[in-house]
C-alpha positions as CSV (number, residue, x, y, z in Angstrom):
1,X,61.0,97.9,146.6
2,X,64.4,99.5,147.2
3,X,64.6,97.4,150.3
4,X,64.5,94.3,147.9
5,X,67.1,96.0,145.4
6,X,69.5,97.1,148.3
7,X,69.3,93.3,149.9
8,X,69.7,92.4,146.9
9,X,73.1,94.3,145.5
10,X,74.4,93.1,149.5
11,X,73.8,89.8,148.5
12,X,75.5,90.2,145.7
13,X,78.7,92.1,147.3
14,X,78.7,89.1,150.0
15,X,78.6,86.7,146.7
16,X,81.7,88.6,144.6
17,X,83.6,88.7,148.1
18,X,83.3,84.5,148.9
19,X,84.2,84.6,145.0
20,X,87.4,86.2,145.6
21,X,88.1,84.6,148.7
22,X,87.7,81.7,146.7
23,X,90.2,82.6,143.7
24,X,92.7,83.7,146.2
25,X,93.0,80.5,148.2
26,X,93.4,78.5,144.8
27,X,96.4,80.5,144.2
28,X,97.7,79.3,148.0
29,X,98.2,75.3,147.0
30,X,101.2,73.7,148.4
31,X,103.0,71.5,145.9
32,X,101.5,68.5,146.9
33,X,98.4,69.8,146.5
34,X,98.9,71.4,142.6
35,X,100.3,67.3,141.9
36,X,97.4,66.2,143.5
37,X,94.7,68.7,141.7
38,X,96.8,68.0,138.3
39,X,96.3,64.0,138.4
40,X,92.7,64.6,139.2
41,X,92.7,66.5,135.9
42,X,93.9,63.9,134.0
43,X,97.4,65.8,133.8
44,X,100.9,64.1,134.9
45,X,102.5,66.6,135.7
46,X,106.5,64.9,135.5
47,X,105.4,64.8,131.7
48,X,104.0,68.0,131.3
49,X,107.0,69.8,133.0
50,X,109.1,67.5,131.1
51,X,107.5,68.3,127.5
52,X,108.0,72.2,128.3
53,X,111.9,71.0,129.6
54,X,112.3,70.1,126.0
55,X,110.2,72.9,124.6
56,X,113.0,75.0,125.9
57,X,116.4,72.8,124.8
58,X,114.6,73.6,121.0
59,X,114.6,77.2,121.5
């Protein structure tokens, strides 16, 4: 049984690492790649950066 639990917590270490890997190369998008993920959202992103543009003229 501590054969299964050890495989087991490796499994789960080789899991949390692909995770991170993960999370770190979202953070790496070029610009053309945020646009693209953005539209694909539903998000246009000239609006939204224009919205917070104004957002900041209020201040």
């Amino acid at each position: 049984m501590t054969t299964d639990k050890s495989t087991l917590r490796d499994e789960i270490e080789k899991f949390d690492e692909l995770t991170e890997t993960m999370h770190d190369a979202e953070k790496k998008r070029t610009l053309a790649e945020q646009v693209a993920y953005l539209k694909s959202q539903g998000i246009d992103p000239a609006k939204t950066y224009a919205e917070w543009d104004d957002d900041k003229q209020d201040d």
